[in-house]
C-alpha positions in Angstrom: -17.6 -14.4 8.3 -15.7 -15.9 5.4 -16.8 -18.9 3.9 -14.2 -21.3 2.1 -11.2 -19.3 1.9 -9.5 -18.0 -1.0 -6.7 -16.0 -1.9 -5.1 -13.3 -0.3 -3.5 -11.3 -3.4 -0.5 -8.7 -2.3 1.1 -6.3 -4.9 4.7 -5.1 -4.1 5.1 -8.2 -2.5 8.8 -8.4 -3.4 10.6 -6.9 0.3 9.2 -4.2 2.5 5.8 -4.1 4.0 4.3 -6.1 0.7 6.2 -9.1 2.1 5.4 -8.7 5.4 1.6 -8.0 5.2 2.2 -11.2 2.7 3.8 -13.7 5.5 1.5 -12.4 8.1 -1.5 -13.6 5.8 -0.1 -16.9 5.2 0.7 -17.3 9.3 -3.2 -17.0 9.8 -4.1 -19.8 7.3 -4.2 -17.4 4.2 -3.1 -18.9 1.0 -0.9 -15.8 -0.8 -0.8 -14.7 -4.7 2.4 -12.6 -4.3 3.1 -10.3 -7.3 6.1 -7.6 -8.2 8.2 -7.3 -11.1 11.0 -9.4 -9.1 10.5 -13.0 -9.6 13.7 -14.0 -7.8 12.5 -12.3 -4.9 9.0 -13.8 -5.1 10.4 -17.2 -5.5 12.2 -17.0 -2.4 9.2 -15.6 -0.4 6.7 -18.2 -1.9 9.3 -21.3 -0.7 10.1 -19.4 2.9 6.2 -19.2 3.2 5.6 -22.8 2.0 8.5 -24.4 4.4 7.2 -22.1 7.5 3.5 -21.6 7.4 2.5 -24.5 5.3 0.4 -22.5 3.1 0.2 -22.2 -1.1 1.7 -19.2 -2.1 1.5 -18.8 -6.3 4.1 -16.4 -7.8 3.2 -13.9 -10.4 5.8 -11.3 -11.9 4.3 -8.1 -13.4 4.8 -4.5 -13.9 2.0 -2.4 -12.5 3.5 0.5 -13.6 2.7 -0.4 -17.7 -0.8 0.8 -19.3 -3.6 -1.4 -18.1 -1.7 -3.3 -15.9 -4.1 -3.9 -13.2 -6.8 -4.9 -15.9 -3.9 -7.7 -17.3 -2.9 -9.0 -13.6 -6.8 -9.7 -12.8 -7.0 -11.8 -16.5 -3.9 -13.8 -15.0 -5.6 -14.7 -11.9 -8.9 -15.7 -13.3 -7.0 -17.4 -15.9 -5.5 -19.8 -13.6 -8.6 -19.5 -11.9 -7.6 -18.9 -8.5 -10.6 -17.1 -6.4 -9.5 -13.8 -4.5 -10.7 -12.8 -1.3 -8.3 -10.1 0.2 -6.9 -7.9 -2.3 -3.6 -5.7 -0.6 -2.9 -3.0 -3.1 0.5 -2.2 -1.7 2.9 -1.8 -4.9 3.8 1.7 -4.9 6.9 4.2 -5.1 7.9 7.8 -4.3 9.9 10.8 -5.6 11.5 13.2 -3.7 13.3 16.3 -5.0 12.5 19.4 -6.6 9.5 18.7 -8.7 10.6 20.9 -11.7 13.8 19.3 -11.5 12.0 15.5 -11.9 11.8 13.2 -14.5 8.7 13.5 -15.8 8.4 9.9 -17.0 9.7 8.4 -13.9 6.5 10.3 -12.6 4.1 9.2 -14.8 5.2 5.6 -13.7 4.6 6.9 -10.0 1.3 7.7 -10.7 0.0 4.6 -13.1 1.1 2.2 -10.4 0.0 5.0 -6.9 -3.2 5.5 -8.6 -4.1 4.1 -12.1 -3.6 0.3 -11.4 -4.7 0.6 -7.5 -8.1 1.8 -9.1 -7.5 -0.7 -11.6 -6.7 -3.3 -9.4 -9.8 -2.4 -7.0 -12.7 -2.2 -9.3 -11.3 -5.5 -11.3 -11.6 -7.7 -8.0 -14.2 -6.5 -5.9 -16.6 -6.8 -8.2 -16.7 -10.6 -7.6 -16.0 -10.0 -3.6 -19.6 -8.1 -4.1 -21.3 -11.1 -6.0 -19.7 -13.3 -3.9 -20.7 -11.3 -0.7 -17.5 -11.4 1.1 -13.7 -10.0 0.7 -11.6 -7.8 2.4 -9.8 -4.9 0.7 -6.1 -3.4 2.5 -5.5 0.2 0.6 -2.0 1.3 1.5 -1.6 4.9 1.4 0.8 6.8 3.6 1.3 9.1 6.4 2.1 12.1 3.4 -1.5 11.4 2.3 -2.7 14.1 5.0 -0.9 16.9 4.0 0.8 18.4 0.9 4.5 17.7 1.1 6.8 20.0 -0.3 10.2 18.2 -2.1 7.9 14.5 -2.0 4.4 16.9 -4.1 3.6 14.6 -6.6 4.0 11.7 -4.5 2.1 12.7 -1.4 -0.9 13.9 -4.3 -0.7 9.9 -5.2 -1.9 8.9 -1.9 -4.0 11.4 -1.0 -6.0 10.1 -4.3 -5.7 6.4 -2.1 -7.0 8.5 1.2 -9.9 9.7 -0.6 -11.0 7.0 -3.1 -10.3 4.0 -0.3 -12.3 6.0 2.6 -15.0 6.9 -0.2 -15.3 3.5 -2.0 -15.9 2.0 1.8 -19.2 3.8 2.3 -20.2 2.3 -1.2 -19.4 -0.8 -0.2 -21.6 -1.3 3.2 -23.8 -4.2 3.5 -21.9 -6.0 0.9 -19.8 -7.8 2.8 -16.5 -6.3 1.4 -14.6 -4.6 4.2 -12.0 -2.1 2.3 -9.2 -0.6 5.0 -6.8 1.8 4.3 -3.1 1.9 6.1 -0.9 4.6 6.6 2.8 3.9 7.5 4.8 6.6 8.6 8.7 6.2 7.7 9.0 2.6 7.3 12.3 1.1 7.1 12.5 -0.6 3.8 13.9 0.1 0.7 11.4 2.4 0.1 14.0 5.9 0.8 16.4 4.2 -1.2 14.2 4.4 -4.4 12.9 7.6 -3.5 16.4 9.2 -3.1 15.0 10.5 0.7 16.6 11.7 3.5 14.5 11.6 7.0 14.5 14.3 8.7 15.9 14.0 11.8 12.7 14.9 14.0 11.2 12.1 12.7 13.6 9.3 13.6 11.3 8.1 16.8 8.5 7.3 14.3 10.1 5.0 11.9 8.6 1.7 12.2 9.7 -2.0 11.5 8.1 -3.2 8.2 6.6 -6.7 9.9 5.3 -4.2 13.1 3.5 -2.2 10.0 1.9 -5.5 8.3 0.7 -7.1 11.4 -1.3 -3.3 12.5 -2.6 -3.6 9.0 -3.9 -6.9 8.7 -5.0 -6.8 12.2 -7.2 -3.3 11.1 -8.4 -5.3 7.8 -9.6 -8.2 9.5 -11.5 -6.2 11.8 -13.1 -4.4 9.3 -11.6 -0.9 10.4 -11.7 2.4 8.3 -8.4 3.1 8.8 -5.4 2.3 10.7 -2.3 5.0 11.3 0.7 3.2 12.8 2.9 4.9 15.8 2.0 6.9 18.7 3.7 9.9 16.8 2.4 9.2 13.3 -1.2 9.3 14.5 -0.4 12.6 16.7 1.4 13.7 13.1 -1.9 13.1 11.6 -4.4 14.8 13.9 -2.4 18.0 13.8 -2.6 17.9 10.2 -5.8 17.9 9.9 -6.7 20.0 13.0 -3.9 23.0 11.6 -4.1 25.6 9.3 -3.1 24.1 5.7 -0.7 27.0 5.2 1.2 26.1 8.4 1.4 22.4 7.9 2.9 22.7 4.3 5.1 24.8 5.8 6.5 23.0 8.3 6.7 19.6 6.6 9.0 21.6 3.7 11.4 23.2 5.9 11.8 19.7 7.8 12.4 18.0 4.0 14.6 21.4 2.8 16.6 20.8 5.6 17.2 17.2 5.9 17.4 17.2 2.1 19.8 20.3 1.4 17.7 21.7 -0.5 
């Protein structure tokens, strides 16, 4: 059981699941550190939570995908010394294409705020969750994380590093009293596809999910203290057949469904 309650920080809290997982928080009594590199966007979250759940909700715009980012957001918070409880490390975005034919700096980007400032982000505050002896941690990977993905490679690499160092990190962190989750949406409809330039392919249209049906599975799973949470009937049947089939044949089949929805 928490004692007194302190924040519940949520990165890529600007739209999408980051501000849903964020208003969900604040409906059960959490006060909310929302942070993105939109501050417009924030400031109209943290006044719609404050008019509707009642709740403090403390802006704070910042670019996780800049060196050392995570290391600066954490001197922020314990500047304005505001005690974090649940840390949601949700800021993240996706490439899809022809890897050779990427940017490679846009990639680099990908991967400082998939991986870098997540790990960042993760060792910075749970440390004091472990002194303190309670905290909850909400890793948000994806359904790509259990397979290689041709056309999305670097991408679905990124949170299979989240897969892996969330589900690893949780052993290490038994009989602390920090509970660390990690989520893994399907096809979500945000704005993430937009930014990744994606096309769905069509077989998977009867798994995309809401963004607010995503948060509430997530913080449900988080504040149970689950390993990990898939959301959808089909993404969880997605992701017992990839780890159940030959590697060869999934990789496979998840690049001829991205060729061909993708023209490539």
């Amino acid at each position: 059981m928490m004692s007194e309650r302190g924040y519940a920080l949520v990165t890529g809290a600007s739209s999408g699941i980051g501000a849903e997982i964020a208003r969900e928080l604040a409906g059960r009594g959490w006060p909310v550190i929302l942070v993105a590199r939109r501050r417009e966007r924030l400031q109209a979250l943290a006044e719609r939570i404050g008019a509707e759940q009642r709740v403090d909700a403390k802006v704070f715009e910042h670019d996780l995908a800049l060196p050392g980012a995570g290391r600066g957001l954490f001197e922020k918070i314990v500047a304005a010394d505001l005690p974090v409880d649940v840390l949601v490390n949700n800021a993240g975005f996706g490439l899809q294409g022809r890897f050779l034919d990427q940017d490679f700096a846009r990639i680099e980007q990908m991967i400082r705020v998939n991986v870098l400032s997540l790990t960042e982000l993760t060792q910075c505050f749970v440390r004091p969750m472990v002194a303190a002896g309670q905290g909850y941690v909400l890793q948000v990977a994806s359904a790509a994380a259990f397979l290689p993905s041709p056309y999305v490679s670097a991408y679905a690499a990124s949170k299979h590093y989240v897969k892996a160092f969330g589900e690893a990190l949780r052993f290490e962190l038994r009989q602390t009293g920090v509970s660390m989750t990690t989520l893994y949406p399907g096809i979500t409809r945000t704005e993430f596809n937009a930014v990744a330039d994606a096309k769905t392919p069509p077989l998977m249209n009867l798994s995309i999910l809401s963004a607010e049906a995503v948060a509430k599975i997530g913080v449900k799973a988080m504040l149970r203290g689950r390993r990990a949470v898939v959301p959808g009937l089909i993404n969880k049947l997605n992701a017992f057949f990839s780890e159940v089939f030959h590697r060869g044949f999934i990789t496979h089949a998840a690049g001829r469904l991205l060729e061909d929805a993708n023209d490539h």
